[in-house]
C-alpha positions in Angstrom: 19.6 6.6 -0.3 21.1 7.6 2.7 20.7 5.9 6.7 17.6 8.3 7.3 15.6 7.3 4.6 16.6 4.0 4.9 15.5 4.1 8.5 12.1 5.9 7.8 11.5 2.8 5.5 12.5 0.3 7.6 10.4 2.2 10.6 7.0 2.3 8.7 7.4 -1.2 7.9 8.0 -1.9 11.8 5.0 0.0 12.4 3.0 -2.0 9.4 3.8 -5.2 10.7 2.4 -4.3 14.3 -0.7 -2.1 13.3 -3.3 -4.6 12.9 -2.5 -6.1 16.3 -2.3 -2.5 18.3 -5.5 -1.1 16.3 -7.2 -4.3 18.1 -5.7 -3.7 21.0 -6.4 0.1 21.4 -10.1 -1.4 20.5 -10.4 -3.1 23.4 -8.4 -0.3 26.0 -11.3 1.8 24.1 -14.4 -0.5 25.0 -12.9 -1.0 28.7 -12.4 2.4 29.3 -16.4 3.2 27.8 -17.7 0.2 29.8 -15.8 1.9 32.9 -16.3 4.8 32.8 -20.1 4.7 34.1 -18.7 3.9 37.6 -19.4 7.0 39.6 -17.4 5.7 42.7 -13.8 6.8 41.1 -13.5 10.0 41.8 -10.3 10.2 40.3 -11.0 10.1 36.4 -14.3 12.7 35.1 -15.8 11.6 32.0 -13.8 14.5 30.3 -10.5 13.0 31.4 -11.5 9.5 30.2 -13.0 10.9 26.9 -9.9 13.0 26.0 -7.9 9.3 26.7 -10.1 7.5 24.2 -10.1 10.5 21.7 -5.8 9.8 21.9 -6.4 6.4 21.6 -9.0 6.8 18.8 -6.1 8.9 16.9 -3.1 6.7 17.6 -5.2 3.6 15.8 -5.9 5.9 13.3 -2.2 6.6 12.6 -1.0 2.7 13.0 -4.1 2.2 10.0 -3.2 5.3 8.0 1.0 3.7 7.7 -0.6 0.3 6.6 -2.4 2.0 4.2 0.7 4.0 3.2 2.7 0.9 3.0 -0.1 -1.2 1.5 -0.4 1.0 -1.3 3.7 1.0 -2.0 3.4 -3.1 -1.8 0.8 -3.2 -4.6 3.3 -1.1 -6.7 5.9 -3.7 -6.6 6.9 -6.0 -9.1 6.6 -9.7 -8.2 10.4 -9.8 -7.4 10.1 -6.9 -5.5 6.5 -8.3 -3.8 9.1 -11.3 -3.2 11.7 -9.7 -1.7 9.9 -7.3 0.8 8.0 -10.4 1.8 11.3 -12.2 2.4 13.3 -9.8 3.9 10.8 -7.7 6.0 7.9 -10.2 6.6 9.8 -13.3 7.0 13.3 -11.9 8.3 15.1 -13.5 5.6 19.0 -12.8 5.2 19.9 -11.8 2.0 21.7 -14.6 0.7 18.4 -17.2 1.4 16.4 -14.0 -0.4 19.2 -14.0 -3.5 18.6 -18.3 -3.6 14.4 -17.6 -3.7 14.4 -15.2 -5.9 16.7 -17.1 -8.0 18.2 -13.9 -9.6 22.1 -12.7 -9.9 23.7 -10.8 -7.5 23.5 -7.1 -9.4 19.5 -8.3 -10.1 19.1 -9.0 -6.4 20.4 -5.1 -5.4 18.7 -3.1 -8.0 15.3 -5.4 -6.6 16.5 -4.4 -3.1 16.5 -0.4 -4.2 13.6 -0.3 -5.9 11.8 -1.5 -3.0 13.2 0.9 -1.1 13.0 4.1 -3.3 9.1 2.8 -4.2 8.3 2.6 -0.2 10.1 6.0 0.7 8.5 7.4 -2.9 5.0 7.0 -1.3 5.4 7.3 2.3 6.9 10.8 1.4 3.6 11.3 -0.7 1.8 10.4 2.3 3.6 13.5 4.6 5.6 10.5 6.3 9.0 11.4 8.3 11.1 10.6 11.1 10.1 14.2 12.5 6.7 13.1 11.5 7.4 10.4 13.8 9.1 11.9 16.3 6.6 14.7 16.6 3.0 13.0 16.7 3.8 9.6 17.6 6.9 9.3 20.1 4.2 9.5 23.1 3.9 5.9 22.8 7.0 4.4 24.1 7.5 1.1 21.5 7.0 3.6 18.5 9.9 5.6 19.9 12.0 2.4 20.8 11.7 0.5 17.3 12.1 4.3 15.5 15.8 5.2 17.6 16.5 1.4 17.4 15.9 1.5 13.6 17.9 4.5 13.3 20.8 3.7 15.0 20.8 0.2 13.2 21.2 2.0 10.3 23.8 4.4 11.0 26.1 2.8 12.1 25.3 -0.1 8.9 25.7 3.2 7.2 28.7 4.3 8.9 30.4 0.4 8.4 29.7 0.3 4.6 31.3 3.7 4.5 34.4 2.4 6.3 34.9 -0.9 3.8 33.9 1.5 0.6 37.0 3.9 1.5 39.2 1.2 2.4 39.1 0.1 -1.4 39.9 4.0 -2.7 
């Protein structure tokens, strides 16, 4: 698996983790916005202008719920090591070697868990028409998507780029 996919992975499970919160959120710019909107004294907002906002709104939500649906659905998948170890390292911000002592498996055991988590999770967010250009195309209007996504990619890269350094040391 190379960085990008990695980093689309690691993304969608950024996004999973803070969907539920920004759905209610957007829920209640939504209702303020509707409950607003009846003032006739701004002169500044039409009721086009504040219904094409909550539409955008209304969409974004619909994204953040559609990726914890995606990511749901490849979590159910798992085995219970794997359910363990995405828990662990994605939920909980485990480091690996307190996620190698929980899961109480050898080393090898503890990698081939680690990429089967991630070829199940990129498996079905590809299913799901998920990408970074995805990403970067439909969702990078809101400023913390487009932070965690660079941030995750970068991260990755350059963890990429320092396993590739050590690996070709040892040639």
């Amino acid at each position: 698996m190379d960085y990008k996919e990695k980093a689309l992975c690691i993304t969608m499970v950024k996004l999973f983790k803070r969907a539920s919160g920004y759905a209610k959120y957007i829920d209640d710019i939504i209702y303020k916005k509707a409950i607003s909107s009846h003032c006739f004294h701004s002169a500044s907002k039409t009721t086009y202008a504040t219904a094409v906002e909550i539409v955008t709104l209304t969409n974004l939500k619909k994204e953040l719920l559609y990726i914890k649906l995606c990511v749901d659905r490849a979590f159910s998948s798992f085995t219970v090591n794997e359910k363990k170890y995405f828990v662990l390292r994605f939920i909980d911000r485990q480091p690996p070697v307190v996620i190698l002592k929980t899961l109480n498996v050898r080393e090898r055991s503890f990698y081939r868990i680690q990429a089967n988590v991630f070829a199940t999770l990129f498996r079905e967010i590809c299913e799901d028409g998920y990408s970074l250009d995805y990403i970067k195309d439909n969702l990078y209007k809101e400023k913390w998507i487009r932070d965690i996504t660079e941030n995750t990619i970068e991260a990755c890269r350059l963890s990429h780029q320092r396993y590739s350094n050590i690996k070709g040391f040892f040639k």
